[in-house]
N, C-alpha and C positions, 0 to 999 in steps of 0.2 A: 588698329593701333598696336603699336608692339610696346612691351613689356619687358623692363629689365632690372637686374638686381645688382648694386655694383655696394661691396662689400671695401674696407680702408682698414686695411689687416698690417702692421707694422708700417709704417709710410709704405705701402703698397696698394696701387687699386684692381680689382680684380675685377671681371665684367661678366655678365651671366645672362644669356638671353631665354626669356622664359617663354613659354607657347601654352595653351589651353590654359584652362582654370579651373578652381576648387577640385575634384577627384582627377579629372584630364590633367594638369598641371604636369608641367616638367618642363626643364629646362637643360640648357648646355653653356659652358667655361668658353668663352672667347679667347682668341689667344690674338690677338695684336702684334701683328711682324713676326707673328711664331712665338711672340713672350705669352706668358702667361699671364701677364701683368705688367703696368705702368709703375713709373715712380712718384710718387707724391709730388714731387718738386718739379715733373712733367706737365702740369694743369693744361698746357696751351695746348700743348700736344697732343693730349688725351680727347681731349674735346674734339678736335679738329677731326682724328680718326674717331672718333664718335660717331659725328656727323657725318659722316660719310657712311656708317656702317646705317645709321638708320633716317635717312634722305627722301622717302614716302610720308614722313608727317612725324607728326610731334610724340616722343616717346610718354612712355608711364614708367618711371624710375621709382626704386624702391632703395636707400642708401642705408646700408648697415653697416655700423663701426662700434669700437667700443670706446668706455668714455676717455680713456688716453688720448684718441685721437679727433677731439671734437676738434680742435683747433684745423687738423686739418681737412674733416670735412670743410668746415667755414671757407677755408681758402679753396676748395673746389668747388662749392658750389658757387662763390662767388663769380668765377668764370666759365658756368654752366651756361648753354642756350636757353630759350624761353620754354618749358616745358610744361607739359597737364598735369592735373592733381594723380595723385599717389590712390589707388586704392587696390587691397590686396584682403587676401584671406587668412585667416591664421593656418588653414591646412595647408596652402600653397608654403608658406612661409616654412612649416613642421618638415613637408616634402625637401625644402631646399636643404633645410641641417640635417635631414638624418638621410638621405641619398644625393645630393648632387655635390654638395661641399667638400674643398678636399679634407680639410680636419670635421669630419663627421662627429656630432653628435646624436648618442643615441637615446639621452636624457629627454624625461617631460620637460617642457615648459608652459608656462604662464606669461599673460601678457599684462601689463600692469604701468600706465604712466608712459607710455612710450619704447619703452624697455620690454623686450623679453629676456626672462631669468628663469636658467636652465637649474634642475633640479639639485644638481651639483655643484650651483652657486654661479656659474659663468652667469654673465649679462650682458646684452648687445642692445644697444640702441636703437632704432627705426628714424627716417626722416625723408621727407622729401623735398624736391625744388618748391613747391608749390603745397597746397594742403594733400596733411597723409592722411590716409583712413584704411585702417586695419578692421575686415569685420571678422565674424565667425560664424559661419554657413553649418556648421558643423552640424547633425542634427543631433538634440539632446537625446541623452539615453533614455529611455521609456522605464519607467516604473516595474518593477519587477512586482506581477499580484501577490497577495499577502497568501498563504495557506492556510486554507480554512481549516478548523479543527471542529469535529465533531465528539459533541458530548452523549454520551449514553448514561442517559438516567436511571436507577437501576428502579423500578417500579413492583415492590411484593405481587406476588398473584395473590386474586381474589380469592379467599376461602371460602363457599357456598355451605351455610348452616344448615343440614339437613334436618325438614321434621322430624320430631320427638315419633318416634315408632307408635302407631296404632296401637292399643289397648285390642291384642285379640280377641273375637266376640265370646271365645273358650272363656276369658279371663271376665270380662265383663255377665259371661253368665254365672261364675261362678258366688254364690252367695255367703255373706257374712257369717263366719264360725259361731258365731255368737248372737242369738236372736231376741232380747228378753220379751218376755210376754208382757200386755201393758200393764197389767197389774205390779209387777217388778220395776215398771219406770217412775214411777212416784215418787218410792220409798223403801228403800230393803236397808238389811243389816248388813254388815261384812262377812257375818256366817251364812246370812240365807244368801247370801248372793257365790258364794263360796261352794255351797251345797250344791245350788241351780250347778253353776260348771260341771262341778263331776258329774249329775245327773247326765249332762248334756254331752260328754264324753265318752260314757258309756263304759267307764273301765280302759280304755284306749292308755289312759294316764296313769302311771303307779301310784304320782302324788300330784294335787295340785295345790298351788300355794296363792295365795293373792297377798298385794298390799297396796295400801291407800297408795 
C-alpha cells in the first residue's frame, strides 16, 4: 500500500509520496505536469491525475492544512476516491517538517486534538479520508540512574585503657616507716608517741613535729 501526504498550503495542494516508516521514512514532492502543485479549485483534476499516479490499490493519505483552509480541504475530499484509514507515526510526520517540506521547520512539536503545534506557535491540522490515527513509536527516554552518594561516618578510635602499672615487688617489700610496738596501739600520749618517732629516726630528723 502506498502512502501519501498531501498538504492545502494557500488554495494550493501539494503532493508527497512517502516510502518506508518510523526511522526508514522518507519521502519525495510530486510535481504533476512539472507543477509543483494543484489549484484548489482544480479538485476534478487533481484526483484524476491522482489516480493515475497510484492505480495498484487504495492509497493511505495523510491531509495537512491549517485551519484557514478547512473549507477547502472539505471540498477536496469531498471529490476524493474511496480510500483506507490514515495511520502514521509522529516521527514520520517530524521527518516530513523538518527535512522534506519546502518551508522547513526546525521547531519541537506536540501533537494534541488532532493538531500539531510547533513550538513557535505555528499549528497544522492532520485528517484523513477515512479514520486518522497518529501513534508514536518513538521509544521513551530511559530514566537517567540517580547517583549514589556515599556517607562516611566519622567513628573516634578506640582508646585501649591500659593496666594500672604493677606495684614492683622492690616497692611492695619495702616496709612501713613507722612500726608501733603493740603496746603503743592501745593508748599513747601525743608526747610518747612523738618521742617513739624520734627514737625511731634515729637523729636522721633535725626536728620532728606532730599534730593531731
Amino acid at each position: 500500500m502506498k502512502r501519501y501526504i498531501i498538504e492545502i498550503d494557500a488554495e494550493k495542494i501539494f503532493s508527497y509520496e512517502a516510502e518506508g516508516c518510523g526511522q526508514n521514512f522518507h519521502c519525495r514532492l510530486m510535481k504533476p505536469h512539472g507543477d509543483k502543485f494543484y489549484t484548489a479549485g482544480e479538485f476534478l483534476d487533481y484526483w484524476a491525475w491522482f489516480a493515475e499516479e497510484t492505480a495498484d490499490g487504495k492509497p493511505d493519505i495523510c491531509f495537512i492544512y491549517v485551519e484557514d483552509e478547512r473549507q477547502t480541504l472539505e471540498r477536496l475530499k469531498k471529490d476524493a476516491p474511496k480510500l483506507n484509514n490514515s495511520t502514521w507515526e509522529m516521527l514520520e510526520l517530524k521527518k516530513f517538517f523538518t527535512e522534506y517540506r519546502d518551508a522547513t521547520l526546525k521547531e519541537n512539536f506536540r501533537w494534541e486534538d488532532g493538531k500539531i503545534i510547533f513550538d513557535d506557535g505555528r499549528i497544522f491540522n492532520l485528517d484523513g479520508v477515512a479514520n486518522f490515527i497518529l501513534s508514536d513509536e518513538t521509544e521513551p527516554a530511559r530514566e537517567q540512574p540517580k547517583p549514589k552518594f556515599r556517607v562516611k561516618v566519622y567513628t573516634p578510635p578506640v582508646i585501649q585503657e591500659e593496666p594500672p602499672e604493677e606495684i614492683s615487688n622492690l616497692e611492695k617489700d619495702i616496709p612501713p616507716l613507722i612500726d608501733l610496738p603493740d603496746e603503743f596501739k592501745e593508748k599513747i600520749s601525743v608526747e610518747d608517741f612523738q618521742n617513739y618517732i624520734e627514737e625511731q629516726t634515729g637523729g636522721q630528723c633535725d626536728k620532728v613535729s606532730f599534730k593531731r
